[in-house]
MMTF fields as JSON, N, C-alpha, C and O atoms, coordinates in Angstrom:
{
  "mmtfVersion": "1.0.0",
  "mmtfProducer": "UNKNOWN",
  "numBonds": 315,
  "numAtoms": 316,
  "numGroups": 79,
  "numChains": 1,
  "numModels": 1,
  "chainsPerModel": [1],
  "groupsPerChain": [79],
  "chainIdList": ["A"],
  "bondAtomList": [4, 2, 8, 6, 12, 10, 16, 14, 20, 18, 24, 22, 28, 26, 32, 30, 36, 34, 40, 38, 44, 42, 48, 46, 52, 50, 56, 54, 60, 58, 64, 62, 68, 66, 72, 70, 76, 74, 80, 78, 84, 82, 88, 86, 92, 90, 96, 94, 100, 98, 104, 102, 108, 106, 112, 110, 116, 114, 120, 118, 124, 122, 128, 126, 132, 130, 136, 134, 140, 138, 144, 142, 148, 146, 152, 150, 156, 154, 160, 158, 164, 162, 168, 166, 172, 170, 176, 174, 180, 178, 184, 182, 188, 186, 192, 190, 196, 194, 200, 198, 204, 202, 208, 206, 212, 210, 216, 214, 220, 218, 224, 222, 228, 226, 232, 230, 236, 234, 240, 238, 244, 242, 248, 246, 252, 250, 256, 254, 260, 258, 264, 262, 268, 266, 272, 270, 276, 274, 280, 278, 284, 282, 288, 286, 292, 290, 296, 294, 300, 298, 304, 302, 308, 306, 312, 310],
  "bondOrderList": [1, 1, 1, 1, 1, 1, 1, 1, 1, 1, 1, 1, 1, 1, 1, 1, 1, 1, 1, 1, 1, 1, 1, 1, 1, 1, 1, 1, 1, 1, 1, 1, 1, 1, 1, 1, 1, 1, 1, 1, 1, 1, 1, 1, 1, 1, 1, 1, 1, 1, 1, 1, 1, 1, 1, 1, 1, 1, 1, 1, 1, 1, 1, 1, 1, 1, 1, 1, 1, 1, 1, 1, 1, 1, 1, 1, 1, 1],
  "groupList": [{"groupName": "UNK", "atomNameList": ["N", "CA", "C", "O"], "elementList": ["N", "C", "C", "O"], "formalChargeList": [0, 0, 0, 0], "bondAtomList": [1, 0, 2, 1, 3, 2], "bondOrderList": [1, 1, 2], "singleLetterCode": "X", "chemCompType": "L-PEPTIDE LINKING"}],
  "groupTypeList": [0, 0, 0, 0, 0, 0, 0, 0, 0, 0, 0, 0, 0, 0, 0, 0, 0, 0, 0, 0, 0, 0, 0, 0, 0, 0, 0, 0, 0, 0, 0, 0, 0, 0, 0, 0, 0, 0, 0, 0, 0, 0, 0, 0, 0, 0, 0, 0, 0, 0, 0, 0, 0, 0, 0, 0, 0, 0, 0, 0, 0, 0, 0, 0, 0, 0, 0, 0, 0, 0, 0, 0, 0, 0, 0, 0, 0, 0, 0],
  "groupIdList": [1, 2, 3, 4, 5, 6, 7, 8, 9, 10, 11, 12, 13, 14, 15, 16, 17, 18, 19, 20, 21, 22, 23, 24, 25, 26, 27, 28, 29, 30, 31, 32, 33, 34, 35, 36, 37, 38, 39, 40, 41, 42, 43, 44, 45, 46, 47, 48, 49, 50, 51, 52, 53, 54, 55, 56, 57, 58, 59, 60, 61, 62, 63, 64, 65, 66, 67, 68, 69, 70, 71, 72, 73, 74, 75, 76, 77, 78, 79],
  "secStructList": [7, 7, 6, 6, 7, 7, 7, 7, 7, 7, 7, 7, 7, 6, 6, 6, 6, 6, 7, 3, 3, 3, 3, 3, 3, 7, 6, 6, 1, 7, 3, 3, 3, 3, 3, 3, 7, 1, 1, 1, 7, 3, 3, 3, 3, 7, 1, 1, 7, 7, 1, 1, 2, 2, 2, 2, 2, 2, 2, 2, 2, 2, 6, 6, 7, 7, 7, 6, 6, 6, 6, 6, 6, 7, 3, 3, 3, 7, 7],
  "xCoordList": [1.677, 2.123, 2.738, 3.337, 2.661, 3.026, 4.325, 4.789, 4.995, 6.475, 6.407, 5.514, 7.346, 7.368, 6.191, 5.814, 5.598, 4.831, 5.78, 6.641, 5.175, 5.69, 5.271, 4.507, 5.806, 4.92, 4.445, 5.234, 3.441, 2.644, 3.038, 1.995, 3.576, 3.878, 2.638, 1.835, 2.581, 1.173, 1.018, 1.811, -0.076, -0.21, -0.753, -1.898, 0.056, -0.597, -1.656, -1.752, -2.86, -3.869, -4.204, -4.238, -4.603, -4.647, -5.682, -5.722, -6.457, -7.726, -7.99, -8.929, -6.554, -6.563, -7.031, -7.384, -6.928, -7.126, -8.451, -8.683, -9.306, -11.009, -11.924, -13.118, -11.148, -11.565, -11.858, -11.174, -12.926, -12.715, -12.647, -12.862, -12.315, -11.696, -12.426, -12.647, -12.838, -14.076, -13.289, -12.843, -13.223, -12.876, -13.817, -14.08, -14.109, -15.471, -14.822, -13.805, -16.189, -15.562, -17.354, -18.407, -16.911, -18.269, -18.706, -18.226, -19.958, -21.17, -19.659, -19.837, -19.108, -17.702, -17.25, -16.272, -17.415, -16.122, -14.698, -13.769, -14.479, -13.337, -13.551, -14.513, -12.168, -11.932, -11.99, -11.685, -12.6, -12.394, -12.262, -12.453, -11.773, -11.795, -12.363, -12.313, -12.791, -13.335, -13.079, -12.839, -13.105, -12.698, -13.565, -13.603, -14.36, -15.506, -15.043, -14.711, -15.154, -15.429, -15.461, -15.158, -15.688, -16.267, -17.801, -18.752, -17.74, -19.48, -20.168, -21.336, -19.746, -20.53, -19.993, -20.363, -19.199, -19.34, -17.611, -16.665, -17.903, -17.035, -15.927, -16.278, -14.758, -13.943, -12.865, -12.324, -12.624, -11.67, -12.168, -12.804, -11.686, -12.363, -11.348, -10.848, -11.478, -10.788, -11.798, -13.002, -10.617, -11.429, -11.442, -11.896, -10.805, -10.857, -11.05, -10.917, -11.344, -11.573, -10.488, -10.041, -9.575, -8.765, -8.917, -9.652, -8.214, -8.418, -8.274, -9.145, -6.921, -6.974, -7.025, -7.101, -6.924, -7.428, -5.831, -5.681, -4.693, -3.59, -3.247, -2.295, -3.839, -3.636, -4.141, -3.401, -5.646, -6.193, -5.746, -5.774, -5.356, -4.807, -3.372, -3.021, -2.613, -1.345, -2.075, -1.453, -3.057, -3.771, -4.109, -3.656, -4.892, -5.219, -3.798, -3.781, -2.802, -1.6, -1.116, -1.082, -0.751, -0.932, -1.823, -1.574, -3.002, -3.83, -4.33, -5.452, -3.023, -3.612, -3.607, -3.202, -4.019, -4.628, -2.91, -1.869, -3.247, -2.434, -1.191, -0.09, -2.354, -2.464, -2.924, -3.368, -3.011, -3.661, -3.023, -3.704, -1.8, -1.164, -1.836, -2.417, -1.785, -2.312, -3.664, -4.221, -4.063, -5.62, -6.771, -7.899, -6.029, -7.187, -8.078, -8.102, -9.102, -10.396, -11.498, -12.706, -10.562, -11.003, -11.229, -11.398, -11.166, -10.924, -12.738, -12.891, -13.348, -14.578, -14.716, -14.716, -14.887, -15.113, -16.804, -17.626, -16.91, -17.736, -18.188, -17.156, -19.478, -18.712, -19.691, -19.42],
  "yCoordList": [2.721, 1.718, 2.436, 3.482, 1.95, 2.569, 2.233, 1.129, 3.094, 2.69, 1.415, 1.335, 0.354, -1.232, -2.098, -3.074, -1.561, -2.937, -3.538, -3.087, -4.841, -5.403, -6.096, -7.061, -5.565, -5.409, -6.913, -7.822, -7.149, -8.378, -9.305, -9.355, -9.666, -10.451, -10.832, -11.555, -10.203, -10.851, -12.16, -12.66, -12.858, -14.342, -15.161, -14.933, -16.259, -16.529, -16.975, -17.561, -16.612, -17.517, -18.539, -18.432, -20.018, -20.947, -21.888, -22.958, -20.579, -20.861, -20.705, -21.034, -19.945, -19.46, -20.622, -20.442, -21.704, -22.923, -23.625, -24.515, -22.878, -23.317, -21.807, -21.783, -20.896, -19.603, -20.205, -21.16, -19.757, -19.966, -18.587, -17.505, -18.846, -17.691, -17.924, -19.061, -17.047, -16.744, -15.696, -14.617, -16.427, -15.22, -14.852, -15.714, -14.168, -13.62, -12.275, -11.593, -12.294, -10.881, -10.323, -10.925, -8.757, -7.74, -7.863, -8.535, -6.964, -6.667, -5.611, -5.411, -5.392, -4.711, -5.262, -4.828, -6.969, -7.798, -7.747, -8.36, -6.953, -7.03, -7.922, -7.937, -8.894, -9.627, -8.82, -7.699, -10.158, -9.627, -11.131, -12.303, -10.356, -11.699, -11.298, -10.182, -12.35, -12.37, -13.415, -14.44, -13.225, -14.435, -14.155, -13.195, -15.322, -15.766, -17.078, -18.195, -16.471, -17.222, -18.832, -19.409, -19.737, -20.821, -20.475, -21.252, -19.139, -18.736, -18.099, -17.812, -17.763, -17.26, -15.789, -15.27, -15.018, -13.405, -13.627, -14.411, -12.655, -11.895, -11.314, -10.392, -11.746, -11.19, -10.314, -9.305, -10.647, -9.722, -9.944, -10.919, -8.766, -8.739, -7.265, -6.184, -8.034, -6.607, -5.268, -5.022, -4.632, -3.244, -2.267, -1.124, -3.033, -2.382, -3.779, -4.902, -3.585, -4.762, -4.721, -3.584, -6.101, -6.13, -6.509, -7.49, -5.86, -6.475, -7.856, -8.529, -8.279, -9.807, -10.218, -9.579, -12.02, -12.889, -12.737, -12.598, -12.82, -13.003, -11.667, -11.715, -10.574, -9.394, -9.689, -9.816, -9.804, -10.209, -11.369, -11.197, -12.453, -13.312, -12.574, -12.969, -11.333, -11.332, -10.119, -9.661, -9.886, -8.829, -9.746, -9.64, -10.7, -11.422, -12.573, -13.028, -12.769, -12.956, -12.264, -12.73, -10.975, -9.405, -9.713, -9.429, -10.442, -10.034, -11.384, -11.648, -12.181, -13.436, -14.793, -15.85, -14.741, -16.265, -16.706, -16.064, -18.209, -19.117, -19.608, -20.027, -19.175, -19.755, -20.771, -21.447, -21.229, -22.31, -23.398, -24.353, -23.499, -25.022, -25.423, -26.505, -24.2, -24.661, -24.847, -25.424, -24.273, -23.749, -24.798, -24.516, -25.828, -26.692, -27.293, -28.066, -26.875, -27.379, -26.296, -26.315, -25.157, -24.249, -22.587, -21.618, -22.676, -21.817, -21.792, -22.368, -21.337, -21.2, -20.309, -19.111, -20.916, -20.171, -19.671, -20.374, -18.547, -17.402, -17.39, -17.16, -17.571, -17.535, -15.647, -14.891],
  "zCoordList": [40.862, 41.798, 42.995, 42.748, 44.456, 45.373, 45.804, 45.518, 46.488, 46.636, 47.496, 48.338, 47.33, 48.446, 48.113, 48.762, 46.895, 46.442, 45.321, 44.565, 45.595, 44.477, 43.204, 43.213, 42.081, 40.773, 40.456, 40.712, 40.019, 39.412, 37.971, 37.319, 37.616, 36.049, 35.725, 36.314, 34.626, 33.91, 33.486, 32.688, 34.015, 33.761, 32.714, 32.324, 32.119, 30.771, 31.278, 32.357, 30.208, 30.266, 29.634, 28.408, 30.336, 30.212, 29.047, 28.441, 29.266, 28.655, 27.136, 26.411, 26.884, 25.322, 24.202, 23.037, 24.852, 23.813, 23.423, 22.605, 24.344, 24.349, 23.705, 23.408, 23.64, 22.42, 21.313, 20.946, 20.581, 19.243, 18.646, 19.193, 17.455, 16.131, 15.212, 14.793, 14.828, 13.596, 12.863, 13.253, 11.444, 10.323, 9.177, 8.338, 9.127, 8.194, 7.366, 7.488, 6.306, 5.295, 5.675, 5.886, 5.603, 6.295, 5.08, 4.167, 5.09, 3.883, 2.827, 1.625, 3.123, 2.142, 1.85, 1.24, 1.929, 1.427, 2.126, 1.599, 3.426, 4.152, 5.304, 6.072, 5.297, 6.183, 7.765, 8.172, 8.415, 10.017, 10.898, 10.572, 12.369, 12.76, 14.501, 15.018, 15.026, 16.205, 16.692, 16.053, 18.839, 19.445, 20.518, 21.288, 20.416, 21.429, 22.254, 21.855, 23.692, 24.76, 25.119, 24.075, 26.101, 25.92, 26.489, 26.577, 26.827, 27.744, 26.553, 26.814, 25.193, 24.526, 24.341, 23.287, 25.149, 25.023, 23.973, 24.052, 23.23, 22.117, 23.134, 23.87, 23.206, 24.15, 23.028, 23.481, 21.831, 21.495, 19.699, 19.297, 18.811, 17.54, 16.519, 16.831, 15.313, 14.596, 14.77, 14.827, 14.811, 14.401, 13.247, 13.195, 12.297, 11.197, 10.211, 10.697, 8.92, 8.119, 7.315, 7.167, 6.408, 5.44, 4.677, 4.557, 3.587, 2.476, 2.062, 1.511, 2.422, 2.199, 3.705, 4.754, 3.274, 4.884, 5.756, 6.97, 4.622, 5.256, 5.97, 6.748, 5.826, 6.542, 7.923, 8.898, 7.951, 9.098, 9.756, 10.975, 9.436, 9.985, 10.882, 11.994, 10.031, 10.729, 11.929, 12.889, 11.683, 13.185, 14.125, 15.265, 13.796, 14.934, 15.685, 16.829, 14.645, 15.206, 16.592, 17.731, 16.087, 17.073, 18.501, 19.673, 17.85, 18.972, 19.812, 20.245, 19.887, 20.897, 19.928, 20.411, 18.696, 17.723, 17.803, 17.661, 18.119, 18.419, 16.458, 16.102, 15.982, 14.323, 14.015, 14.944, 12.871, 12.396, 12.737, 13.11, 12.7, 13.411, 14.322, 14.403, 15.396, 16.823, 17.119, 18.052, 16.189, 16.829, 15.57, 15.166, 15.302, 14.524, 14.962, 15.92, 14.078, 14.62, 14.987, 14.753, 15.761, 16.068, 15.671, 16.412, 14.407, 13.696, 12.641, 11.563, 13.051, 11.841, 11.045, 11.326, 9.669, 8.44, 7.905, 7.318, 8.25, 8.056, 6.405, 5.775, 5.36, 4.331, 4.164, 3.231]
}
């Protein structure tokens, strides 16, 4: 940053509520989770798999998911 600018606050995004969340278990049987777009593109996703769902659930916590309170409806189950 250059000296006499002035720094930016990062802005919530609004849009977080039209994402959906996909939780799935890989060909290993480890949970994962992914968050796609309202355009279709995969914008954010685990990168490692867990063992249980409640692990992955507390990563994607970490990583933006609203939780299940909030996010009903919008949450799809992978089987």
């Amino acid at each position: 940053m250059c000296a006499g600018q002035a720094r930016k606050e990062p802005q919530w995004d609004p849009g977080w509520d039209k994402d959906k969340w996909e939780f799935y278990q890989d060909r290993r049987c480890f949970w994962r989770w992914r968050r796609t777009a309202p355009n279709g593109n995969i914008v954010g996703a685990a990168c490692q798999g867990y063992r249980t769902r409640n692990d992955c659930e507390a990563n994607a916590l970490r990583n933006g998911w609203p939780g299940k309170e909030r996010c009903s409806g919008q949450v799809k189950e992978t089987p």
